[in-house]
Each structure stands twice: as C-alpha cells, then as structure tokens.
C-alpha positions as CSV (number, residue, x, y, z in Angstrom):
1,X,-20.0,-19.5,6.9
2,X,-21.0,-22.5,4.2
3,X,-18.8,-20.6,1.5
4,X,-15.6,-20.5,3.8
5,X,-13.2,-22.9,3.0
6,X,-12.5,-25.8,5.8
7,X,-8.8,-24.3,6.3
8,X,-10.0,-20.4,7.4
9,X,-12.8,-21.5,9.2
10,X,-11.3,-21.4,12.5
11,X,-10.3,-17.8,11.2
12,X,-13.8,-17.0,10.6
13,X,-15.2,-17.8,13.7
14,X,-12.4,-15.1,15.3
15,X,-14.1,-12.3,13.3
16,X,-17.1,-10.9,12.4
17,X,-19.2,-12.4,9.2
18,X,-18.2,-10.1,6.1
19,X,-14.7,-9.2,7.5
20,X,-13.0,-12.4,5.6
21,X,-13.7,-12.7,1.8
22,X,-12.8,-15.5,-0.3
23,X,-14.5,-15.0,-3.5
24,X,-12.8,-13.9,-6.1
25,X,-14.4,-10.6,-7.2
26,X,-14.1,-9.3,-3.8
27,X,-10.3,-10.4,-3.6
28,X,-9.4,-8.7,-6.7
29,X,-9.7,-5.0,-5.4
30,X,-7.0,-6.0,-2.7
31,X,-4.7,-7.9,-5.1
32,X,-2.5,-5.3,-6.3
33,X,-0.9,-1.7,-5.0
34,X,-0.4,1.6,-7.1
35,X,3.1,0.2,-8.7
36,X,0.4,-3.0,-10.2
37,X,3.0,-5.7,-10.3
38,X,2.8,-7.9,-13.1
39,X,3.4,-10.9,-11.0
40,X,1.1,-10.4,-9.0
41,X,-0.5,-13.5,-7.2
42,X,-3.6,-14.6,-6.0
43,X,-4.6,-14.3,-2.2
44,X,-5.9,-17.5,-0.2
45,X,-8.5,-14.7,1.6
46,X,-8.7,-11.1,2.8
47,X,-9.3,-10.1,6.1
48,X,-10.4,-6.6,6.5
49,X,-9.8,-6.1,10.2
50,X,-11.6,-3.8,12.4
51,X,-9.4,-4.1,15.6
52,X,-6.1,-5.3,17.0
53,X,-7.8,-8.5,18.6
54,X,-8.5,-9.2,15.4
55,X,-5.0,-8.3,14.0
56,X,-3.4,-10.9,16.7
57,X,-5.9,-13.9,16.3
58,X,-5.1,-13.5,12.6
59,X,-1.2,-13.5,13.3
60,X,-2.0,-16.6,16.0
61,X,-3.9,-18.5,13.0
62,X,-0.9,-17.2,10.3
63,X,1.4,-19.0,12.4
64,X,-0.6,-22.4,13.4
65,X,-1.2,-22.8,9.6
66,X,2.1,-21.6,8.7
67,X,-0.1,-19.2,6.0
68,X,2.1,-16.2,4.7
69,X,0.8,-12.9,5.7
70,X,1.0,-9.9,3.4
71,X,-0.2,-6.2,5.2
72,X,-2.0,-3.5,3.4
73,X,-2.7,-0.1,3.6
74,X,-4.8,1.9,1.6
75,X,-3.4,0.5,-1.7
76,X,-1.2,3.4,-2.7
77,X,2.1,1.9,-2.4
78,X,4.4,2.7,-5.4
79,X,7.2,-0.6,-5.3
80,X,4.5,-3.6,-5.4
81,X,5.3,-3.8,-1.4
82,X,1.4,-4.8,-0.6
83,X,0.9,-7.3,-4.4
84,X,-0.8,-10.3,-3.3
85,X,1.2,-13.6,-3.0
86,X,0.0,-17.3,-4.0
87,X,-1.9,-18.8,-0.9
88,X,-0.8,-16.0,1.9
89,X,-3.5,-13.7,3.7
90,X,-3.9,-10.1,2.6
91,X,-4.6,-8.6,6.1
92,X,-5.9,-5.4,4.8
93,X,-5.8,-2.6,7.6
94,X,-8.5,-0.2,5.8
95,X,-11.2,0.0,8.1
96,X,-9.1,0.8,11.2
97,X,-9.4,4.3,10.8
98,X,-9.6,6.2,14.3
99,X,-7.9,9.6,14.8
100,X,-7.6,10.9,18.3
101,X,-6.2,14.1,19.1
102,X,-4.2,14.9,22.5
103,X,-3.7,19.0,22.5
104,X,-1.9,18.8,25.4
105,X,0.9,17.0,24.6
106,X,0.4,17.9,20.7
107,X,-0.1,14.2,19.8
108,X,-2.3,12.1,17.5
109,X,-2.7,8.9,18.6
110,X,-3.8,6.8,15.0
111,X,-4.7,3.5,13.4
112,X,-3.2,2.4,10.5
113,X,-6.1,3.0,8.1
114,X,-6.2,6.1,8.9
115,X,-5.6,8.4,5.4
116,X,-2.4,11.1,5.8
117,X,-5.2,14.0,5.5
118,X,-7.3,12.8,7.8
119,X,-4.6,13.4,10.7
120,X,-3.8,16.8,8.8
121,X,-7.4,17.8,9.5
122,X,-8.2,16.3,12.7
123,X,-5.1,18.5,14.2
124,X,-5.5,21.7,12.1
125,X,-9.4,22.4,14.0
126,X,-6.7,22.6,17.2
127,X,-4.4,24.8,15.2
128,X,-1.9,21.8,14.9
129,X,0.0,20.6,12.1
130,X,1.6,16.7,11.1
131,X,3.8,17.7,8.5
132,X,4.9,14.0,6.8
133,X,3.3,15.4,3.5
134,X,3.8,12.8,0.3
135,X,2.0,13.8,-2.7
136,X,-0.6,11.5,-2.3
137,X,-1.7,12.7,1.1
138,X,-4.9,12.5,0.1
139,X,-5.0,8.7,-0.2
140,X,-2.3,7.0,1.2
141,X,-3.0,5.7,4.5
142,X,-1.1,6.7,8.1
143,X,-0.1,2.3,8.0
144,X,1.8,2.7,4.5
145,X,3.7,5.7,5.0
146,X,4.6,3.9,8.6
147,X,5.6,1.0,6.6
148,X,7.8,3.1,4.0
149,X,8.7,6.0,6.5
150,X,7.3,8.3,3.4
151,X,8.7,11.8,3.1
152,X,7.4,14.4,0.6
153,X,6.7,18.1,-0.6
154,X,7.6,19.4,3.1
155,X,10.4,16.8,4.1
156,X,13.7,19.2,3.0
157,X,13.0,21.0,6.4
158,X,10.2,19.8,8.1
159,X,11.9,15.9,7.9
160,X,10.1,12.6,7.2
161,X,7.4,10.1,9.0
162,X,10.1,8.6,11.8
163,X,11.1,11.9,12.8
164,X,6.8,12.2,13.9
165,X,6.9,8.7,16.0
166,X,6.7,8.4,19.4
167,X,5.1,5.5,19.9
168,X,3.8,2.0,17.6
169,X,1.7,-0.4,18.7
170,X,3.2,-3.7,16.6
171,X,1.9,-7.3,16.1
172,X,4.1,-9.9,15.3
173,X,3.9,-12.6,13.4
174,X,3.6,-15.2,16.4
175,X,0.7,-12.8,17.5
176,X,2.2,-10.8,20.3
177,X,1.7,-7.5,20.8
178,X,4.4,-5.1,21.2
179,X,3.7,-1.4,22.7
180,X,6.6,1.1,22.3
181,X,7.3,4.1,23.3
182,X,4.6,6.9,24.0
183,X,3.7,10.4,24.4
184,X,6.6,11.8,25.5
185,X,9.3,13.3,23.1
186,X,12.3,12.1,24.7
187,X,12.7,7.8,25.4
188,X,16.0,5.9,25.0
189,X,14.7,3.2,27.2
190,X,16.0,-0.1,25.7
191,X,17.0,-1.3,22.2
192,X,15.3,1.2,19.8
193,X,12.8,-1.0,18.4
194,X,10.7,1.7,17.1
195,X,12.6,2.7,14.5
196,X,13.4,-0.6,13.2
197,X,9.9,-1.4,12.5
198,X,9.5,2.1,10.4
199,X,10.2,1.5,7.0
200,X,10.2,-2.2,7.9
201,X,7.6,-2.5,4.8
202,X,5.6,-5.5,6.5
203,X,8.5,-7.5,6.9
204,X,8.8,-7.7,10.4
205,X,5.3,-7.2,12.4
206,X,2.1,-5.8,11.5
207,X,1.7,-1.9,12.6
208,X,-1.8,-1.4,14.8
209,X,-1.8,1.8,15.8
210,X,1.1,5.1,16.1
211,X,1.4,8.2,18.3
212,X,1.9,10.9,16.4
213,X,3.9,14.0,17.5
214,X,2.2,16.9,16.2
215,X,3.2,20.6,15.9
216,X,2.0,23.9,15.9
217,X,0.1,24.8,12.4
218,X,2.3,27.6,10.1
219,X,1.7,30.7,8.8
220,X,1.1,30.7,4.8
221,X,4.1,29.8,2.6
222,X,5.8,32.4,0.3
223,X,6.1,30.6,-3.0
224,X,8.5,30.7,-5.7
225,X,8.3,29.8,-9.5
226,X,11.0,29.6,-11.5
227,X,11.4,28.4,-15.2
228,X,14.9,26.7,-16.4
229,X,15.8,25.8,-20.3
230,X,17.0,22.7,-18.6
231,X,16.5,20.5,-15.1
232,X,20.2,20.7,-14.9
233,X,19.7,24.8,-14.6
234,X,17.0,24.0,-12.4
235,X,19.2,21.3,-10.3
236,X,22.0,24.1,-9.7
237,X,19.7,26.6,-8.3
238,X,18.3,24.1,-5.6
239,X,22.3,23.5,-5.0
240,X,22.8,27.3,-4.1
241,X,19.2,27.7,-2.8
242,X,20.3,25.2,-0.1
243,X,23.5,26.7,0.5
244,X,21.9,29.9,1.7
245,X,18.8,29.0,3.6
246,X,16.8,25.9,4.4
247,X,13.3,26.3,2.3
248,X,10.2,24.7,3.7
249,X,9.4,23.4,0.2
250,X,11.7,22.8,-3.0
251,X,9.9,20.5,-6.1
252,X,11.1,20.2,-9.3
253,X,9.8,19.2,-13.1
254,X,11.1,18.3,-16.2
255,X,9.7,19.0,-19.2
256,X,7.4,16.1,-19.6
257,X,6.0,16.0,-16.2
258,X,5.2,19.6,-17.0
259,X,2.9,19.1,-20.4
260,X,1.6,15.7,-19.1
261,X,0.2,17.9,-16.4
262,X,-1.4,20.5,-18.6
263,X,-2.8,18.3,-20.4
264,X,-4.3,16.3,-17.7
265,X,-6.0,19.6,-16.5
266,X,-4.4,23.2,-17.5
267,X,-2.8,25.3,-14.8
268,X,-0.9,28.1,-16.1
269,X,2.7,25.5,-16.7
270,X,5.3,27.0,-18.9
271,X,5.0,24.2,-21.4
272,X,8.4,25.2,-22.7
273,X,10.3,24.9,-19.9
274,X,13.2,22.5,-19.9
275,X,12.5,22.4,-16.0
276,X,10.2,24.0,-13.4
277,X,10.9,24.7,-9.5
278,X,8.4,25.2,-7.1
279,X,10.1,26.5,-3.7
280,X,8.7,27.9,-0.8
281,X,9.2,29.8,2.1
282,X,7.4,29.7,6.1
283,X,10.0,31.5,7.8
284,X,8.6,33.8,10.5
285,X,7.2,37.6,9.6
286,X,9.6,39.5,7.1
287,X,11.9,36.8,7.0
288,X,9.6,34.9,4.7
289,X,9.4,38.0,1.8
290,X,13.1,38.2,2.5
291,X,13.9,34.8,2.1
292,X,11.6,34.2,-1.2
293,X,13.2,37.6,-2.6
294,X,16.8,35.6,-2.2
295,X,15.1,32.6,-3.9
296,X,14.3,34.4,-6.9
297,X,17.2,36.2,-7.5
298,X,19.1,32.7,-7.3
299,X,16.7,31.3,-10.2
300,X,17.7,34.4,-11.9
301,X,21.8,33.6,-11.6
302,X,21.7,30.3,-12.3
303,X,19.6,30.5,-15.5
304,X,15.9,31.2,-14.8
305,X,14.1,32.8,-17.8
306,X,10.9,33.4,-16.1
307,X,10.6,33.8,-12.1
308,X,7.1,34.6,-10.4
309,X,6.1,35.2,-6.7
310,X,3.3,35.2,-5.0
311,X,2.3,35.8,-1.2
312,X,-1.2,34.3,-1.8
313,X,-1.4,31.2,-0.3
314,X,-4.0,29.9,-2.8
315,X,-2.3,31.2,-5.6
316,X,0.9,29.2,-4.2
317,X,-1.1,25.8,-4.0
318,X,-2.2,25.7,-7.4
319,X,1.5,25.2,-7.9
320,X,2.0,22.8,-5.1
321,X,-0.9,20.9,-6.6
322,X,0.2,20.8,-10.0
323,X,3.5,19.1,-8.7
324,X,1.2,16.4,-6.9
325,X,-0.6,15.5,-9.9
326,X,2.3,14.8,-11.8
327,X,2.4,10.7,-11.6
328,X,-1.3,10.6,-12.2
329,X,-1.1,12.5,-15.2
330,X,2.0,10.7,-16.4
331,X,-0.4,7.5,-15.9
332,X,-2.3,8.6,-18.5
333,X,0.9,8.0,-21.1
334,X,1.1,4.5,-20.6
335,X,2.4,1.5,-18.6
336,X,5.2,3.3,-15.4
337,X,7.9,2.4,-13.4
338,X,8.4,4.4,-10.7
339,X,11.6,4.9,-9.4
340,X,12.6,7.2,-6.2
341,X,15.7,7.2,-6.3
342,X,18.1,9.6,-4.3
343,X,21.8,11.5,-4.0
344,X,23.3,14.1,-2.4
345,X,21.8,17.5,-3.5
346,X,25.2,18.5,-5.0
347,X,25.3,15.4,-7.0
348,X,21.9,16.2,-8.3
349,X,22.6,17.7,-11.8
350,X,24.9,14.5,-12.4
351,X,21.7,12.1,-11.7
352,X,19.2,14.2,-13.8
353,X,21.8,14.1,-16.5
354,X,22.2,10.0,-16.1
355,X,18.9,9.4,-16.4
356,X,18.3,11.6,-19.5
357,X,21.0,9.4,-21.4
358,X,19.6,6.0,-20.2
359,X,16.4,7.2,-21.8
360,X,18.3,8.0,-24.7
361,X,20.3,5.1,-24.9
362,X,17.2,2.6,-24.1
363,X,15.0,4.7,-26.2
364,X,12.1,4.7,-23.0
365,X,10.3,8.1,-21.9
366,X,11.4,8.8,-18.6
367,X,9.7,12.2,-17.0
368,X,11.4,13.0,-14.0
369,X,9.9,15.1,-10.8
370,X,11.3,15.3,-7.7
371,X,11.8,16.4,-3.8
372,X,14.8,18.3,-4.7
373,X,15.1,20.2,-2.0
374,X,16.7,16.9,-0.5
375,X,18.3,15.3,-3.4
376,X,15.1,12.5,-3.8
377,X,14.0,12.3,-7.4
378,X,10.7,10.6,-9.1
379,X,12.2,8.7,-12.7
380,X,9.2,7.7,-14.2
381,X,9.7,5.0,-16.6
382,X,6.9,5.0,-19.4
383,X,6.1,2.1,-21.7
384,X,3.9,-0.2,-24.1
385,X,2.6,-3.3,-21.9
386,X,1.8,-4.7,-25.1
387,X,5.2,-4.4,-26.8
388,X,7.4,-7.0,-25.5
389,X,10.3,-4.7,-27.1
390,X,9.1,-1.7,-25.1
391,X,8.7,-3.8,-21.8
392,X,12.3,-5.1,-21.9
393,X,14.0,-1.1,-22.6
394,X,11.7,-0.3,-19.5
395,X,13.0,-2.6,-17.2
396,X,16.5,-2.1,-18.3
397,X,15.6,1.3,-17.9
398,X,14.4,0.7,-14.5
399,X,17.3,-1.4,-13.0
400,X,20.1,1.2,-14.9
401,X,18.6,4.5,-12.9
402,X,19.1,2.7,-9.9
403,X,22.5,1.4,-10.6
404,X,23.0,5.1,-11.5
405,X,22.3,6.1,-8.2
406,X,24.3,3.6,-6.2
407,X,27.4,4.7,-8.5
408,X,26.9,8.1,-7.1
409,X,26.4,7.2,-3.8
410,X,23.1,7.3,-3.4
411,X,20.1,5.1,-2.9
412,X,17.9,3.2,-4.6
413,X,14.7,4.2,-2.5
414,X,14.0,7.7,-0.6
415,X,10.8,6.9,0.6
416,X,8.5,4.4,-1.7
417,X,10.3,1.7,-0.4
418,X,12.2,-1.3,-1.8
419,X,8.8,-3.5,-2.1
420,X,9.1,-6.5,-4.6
421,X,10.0,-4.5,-7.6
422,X,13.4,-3.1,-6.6
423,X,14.8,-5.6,-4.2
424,X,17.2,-7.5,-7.0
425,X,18.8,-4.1,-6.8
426,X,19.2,-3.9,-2.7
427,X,22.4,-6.1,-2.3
428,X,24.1,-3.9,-4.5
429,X,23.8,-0.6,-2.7
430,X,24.1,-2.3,0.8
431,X,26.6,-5.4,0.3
432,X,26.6,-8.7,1.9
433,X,27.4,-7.7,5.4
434,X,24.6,-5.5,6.0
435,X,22.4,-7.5,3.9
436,X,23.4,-10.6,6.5
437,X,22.2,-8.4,9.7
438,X,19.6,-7.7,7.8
439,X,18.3,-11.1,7.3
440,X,19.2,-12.2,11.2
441,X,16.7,-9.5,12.2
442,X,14.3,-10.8,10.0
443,X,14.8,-14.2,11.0
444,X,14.9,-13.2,14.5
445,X,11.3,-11.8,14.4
446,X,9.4,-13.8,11.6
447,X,11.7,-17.4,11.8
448,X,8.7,-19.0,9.8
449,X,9.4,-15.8,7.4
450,X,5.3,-15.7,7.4
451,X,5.4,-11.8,7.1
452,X,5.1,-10.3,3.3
453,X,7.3,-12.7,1.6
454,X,9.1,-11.6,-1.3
455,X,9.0,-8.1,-0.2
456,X,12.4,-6.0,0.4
457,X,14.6,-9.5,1.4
C-alpha cells in the first residue's frame, strides 16, 4: 500500500489490494465514456468494487473527505454522464457482475456490472425474455441503462428499462443503504422512490443491485424492409404503420447511416435509399404474416420503391444488426455528437426535416437513425477535431437539434440521458420550476452534492 496516497489510505485498507488504482495508466481506461468528452478531467483514484460493503465504505469515506463521487458502468454511455472529474472517485461498478434467475416469479435479480446480454441469456436457457434491448446490448452494462432508464430496438411495444424494475438496491451518498421494492409486480407502498432513482444518471445514489421482471421468451419476428427516396417517406409510413397496429420493432435510416454501414461491413443495404425501415412483427400465429402483410403494403402507399419480407428469423436479424452497427460505423467518419432526441411520432417528418436544414445551414454531416416506432431519433453530428471551424458548426449543430426538438415539443433525451454534454440545454425544455424541484431532490439526497457533479444539474 506504499504507492497509495496518505488521503485514500483509509480507503484502501476497506478494500482488497488491486481494487483502488492511482496510477495513471490504469486510470486512463476509466476516464472517459462512449460520448469521450473533451473536458474530461482527471480522477483522484478508481475503485473497482467487488461488493456492496465495498460500495458503502466508499460512499462513508466520499463523504468524511467530502471527495466527489462519479459512478460507472461498463463505459458505454453516449452524453459524457460517467467523464471523470478533477479530484472525485470514479467508483467503477464493472466487476459486480452476478446474474440470478428466479423462474418462479419470472425475475432476475442483477448487479450493476452485469452486461444487457448477459441477463438476455441467463433467462432465455428458462425460456424467458428481458426485453430493454438498446443497440449496444452487447456492451452496455444492466447499472447504465438503470442509470439512463435506456430503451431501444424493442421499446415501441415492449416499453423501456423502468417498466422491468421491481426492485433497486441504492447507496447513497452518506453510505446508507436503501432496499426498495421486490419481487412482486404490484407495490405502492410509500413515496415511489424507485422510479426516481431510474434515469437519476448517478446523481442521486449509487445503484447495487436491481430485480428484474422478466417475461416469457417470443416466437420469431416477422420482418419488414422497406426502401424510401426520402426519411420523410419513410417518417410517414411509421405514422400510419402506428395508426393500425402496434409493431414489436420499427428502426429507421437515412441515407448516410445506410452507406456508412456498408462500408463498414456489406449487408445487402440499398445504398440508394433516401431512407430505410426496418419493422417487425411478434404477434401470435397468423396474426404475425397478417400483420407484416399490412406493413408492407403501407411502405407501398406511402412511397416505398422496394419492400421485402422475410419469415426467417436469421434472415430478419441481419437487418436488425445492420441497424445496431450504425453509430460504430458512423465513428469511423470522424469526430460525433450524438444526439437522442425525441417527438411525438406524428411530428416526426417535421424533426427529420429540421435537422436536414441545420446540417445544411451549419454545413456539418448529420446521419440520422432512429427508434421510430416511438418518435426517438439518433442525430449524429460528424466533424474534424482538428478544425476549430468544423468543431464550432458541430456544436452549434448540436445545441440547434435540440432546441429543434423542444420547439416541437419534444425532448432533448429519449434514453442516453442528459449527462454533461446536453445539460446547458435542460432548463430550456423543463423551465425553472421543475428545474427548482429538481434541484431540492437533489439537495435533499446528496446536500454535499458529492454524487457525479456536473452531470444532468
């Protein structure tokens, strides 16, 4: 413990040697999240915790030192919500990874390191499903998409993480351990606490551990293809899509997403497309063939000048995973900003169109792909770190989508979360008075404000 500085040592000694790095090298994997904040700062230490004990003592030494406190998941965090801070802990949540399984009451109980498919496997070997399905289910941890209440691919029917919690295990930032609800699907008992600390984004208390309500697994999807001259095309057929049925799957991509994705790996795209949607279909026995046969001949009405279907379900995930590659491969075009922001679906074509004129107008790439089954869209803002010029358009860009959004209505943030980049942009869509309560809450919880400062508030 010679290389631990005199202020964490009484933080050592309350974990295990190795879980609490302080050199440099080993700091900088945990500094940053997907969204890699420029301003990123530089951590006092890193504690990768292996229990809840662990958790509290942390919290207890957090607030005897007054030390800030910033959480993390596995990293994949799209808004900067996890960036490293000047001086505050990164309590990194990574190596609590347990997945238990409860077929009788169809529930997962979880720790926060746990990954998103990790809980999609343990419950499919009972025939179960958990259906909170963001594209990067692969690597985003069960803590982050707590911490954001993430959506996804599947959220238009199947809804989005809160709508799977019955219970959360929370530390706070004084080090006590809250225990809400449990297995049971139905609990109104007291002030619903629960759902304030989902989507909370660290702010608040540290997650430890969720139950999970699980349901049964699905048959295979019918799927959908359709290709539009234009995402506005596209944009109407979701509009009367949703008006006749309530698809288990609805994505969409512009032109840009689609060719960034072909040339990231060819799948078969219509590079020419103006836009693409991907819909599909669970609905019980015939209904499903009946329901993407409706589909199809909606693409058709509403502009579609190529529509394929396909019962196989492996042939239908190709698709699906061409949509979830799409910010990966956009990566590959420069510098991003992603944006998630959200409408009403019939407002839908008005935001697509917005956005396509701010990139115009500030002369910035901005690929768009989207959940838009529920009206939640992915602007991508692409730029040239290196060109101050670039950098400025992009961030004008970036704080004119969302001010787009709010004008209709909408929101800045469908499920990446306000974080640290987009909180300038918070007061406008919810005005002083909420943003008041907002702050009392905070205060109430965290009156040091010890937990993730600089994020969301």
């Amino acid at each position: 413990m010679a290389d631990i500085p005199a202020h964490l040592s009484e933080l050592a000694a309350a974990v295990e040697p190795g879980d609490l790095l302080t050199d440099p090298a080993s700091i900088e994997h945990y500094r940053r999240d997907f969204a890699k904040d420029p301003a990123v700062g530089m951590p006092c230490a890193v504690l990768r915790a292996r229990s809840v004990e662990q958790v509290v003592a942390a919290m207890r030494w957090a607030t005897a030192t007054r030390t800030p406190v910033v959480p993390r998941g596995a990293g994949s965090g799209l808004s900067g919500g996890s960036s490293a801070v000047d001086g505050a802990l990164t309590l990194s949540l990574d190596r609590m990874t347990k997945v238990e399984i409860d077929v009788e009451t169809r529930t997962a109980r979880v720790e926060p390191g746990a990954l998103n498919i990790d809980v999609k496997r343990a419950a499919r070997v009972h025939g179960l499903w958990y259906p909170p399905d963001p594209s990067s289910y692969e690597i985003c941890s069960i803590g982050g998409n707590l911490a954001t209440n993430a959506g996804g691919l599947c959220c238009v029917k199947y809804g989005v993480t809160t709508d799977y919690v019955l219970g959360l295990d929370v530390v706070l930032a004084d080090g006590r351990l809250l225990r809400l609800g449990g297995r049971q699907i139905k609990d109104v008992a007291g002030l619903p606490l629960m759902k304030l600390f989902v989507g909370s984004e660290g702010t608040l208390g540290v997650i430890t551990g969720a139950i999970l309500r699980l349901v049964p697994a699905l048959p295979p999807p019918a799927t959908v293809v359709a290709s539009f001259p234009t995402v506005t095309e596209a944009a109407s057929a979701v509009i009367a899509i949703g008006e006749r049925m309530r698809a288990s799957m609805m994505e969409l991509m512009d032109n840009t997403s689609i060719n960034a994705v072909e040339d990231l790996r060819s799948m078969g795209l219509d590079r020419s497309a103006g836009g693409l949607l991907i819909a599909q279909s669970d609905a019980p026995g015939s209904a499903r063939t009946e329901e993407a046969e409706l589909m199809a001949s909606l693409c058709q009405r509403h502009g579609a000048t190529e529509v394929f279907s396909t019962d196989d379900p492996e042939e239908g995930e190709l698709f699906t995973a061409a949509r979830r590659a799409a910010i990966f491969a956009i990566e590959r075009r420069g510098a991003l900003l992603l944006e998630d922001v959200g409408v009403a679906v019939p407002l839908l074509p008005r935001l697509l169109s917005g956005i396509s004129q701010i990139a115009e107008r500030r002369s910035v790439e901005i690929p768009v792909v989207a959940h838009a089954g529920d009206g939640n869209t992915h602007p991508i803002v692409v730029y040239d770190p290196a060109d101050p010029a670039s950098t400025a358009n992009a961030n004008e860009a970036f704080a004119e989508v969302m001010t787009l959004a709010i004008s209709l209505g909408g929101t800045i943030t469908g499920e990446h979360g306000v974080g640290r980049l987009k909180k300038a942009a918070l007061p406008h869509q919810l005005g002083e008075d909420v943003m008041d309560v907002s702050r009392a809450i905070k205060a109430a919880l965290d009156p040091l404000g010890l937990m993730n400062p600089g994020a969301v508030l």
